[in-house]
C-alpha positions as CSV (number, residue, x, y, z in Angstrom):
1,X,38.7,-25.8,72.5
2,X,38.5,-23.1,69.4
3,X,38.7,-23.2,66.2
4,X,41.7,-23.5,63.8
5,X,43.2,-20.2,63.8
6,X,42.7,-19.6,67.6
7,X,44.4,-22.5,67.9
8,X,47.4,-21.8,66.1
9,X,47.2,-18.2,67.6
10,X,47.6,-19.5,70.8
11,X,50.8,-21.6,69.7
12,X,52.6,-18.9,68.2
13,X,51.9,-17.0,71.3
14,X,52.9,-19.7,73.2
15,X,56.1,-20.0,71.6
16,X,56.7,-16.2,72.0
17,X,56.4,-16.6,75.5
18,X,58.6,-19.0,76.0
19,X,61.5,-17.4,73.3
20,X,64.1,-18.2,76.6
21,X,63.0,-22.0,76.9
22,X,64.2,-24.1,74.4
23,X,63.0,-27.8,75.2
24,X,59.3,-26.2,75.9
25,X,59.7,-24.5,72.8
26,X,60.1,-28.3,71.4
27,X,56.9,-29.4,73.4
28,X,54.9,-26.9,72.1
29,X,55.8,-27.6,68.3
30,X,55.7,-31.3,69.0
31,X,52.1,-30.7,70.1
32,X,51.2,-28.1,66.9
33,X,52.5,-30.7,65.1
34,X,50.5,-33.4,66.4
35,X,47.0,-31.2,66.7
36,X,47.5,-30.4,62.8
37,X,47.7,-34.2,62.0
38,X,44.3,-35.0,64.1
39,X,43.0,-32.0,62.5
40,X,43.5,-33.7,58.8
41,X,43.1,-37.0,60.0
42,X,39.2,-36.2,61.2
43,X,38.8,-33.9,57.7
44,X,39.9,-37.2,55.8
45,X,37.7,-39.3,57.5
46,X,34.7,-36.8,57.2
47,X,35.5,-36.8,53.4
48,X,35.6,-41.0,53.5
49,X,32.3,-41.3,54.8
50,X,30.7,-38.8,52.9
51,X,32.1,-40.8,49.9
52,X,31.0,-43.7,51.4
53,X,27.2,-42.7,51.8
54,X,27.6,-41.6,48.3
55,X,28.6,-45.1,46.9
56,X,25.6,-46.4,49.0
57,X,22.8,-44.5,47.6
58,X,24.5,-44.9,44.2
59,X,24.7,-48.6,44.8
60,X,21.2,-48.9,46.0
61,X,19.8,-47.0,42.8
62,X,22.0,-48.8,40.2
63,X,20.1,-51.9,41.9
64,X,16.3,-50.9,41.8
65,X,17.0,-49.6,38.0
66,X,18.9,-52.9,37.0
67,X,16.2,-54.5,38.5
């Protein structure tokens, strides 16, 4: 698909395009808006299950030193 900035390059030249057309104008920011929620949604779950592979191994050698 592209990366970020492409992304949003191609919306704002979307939107130039279609400076005449209202309700598309309203599609295409409905859609930037929902493509920059997924976007953090999958960066916050990255960062949750790095943190979560973290507690792990932490877990797991809290346990063979208490041992």
């Amino acid at each position: 698909m592209g990366d970020k900035t492409h992304i949003i390059e191609m919306i704002e030249q979307m939107l130039d395009d279609t400076h005449d057309q209202p309700q598309l104008q309203e599609k295409v920011l409905a859609l930037e808006k929902q493509l920059l929620l997924e976007s953090f949604l999958i960066a916050w779950a990255l960062k949750e299950s790095i943190l979560f592979t973290i507690l792990v191994k932490l877990q797991s050698r809290l346990t063979r030193l208490t041992r």
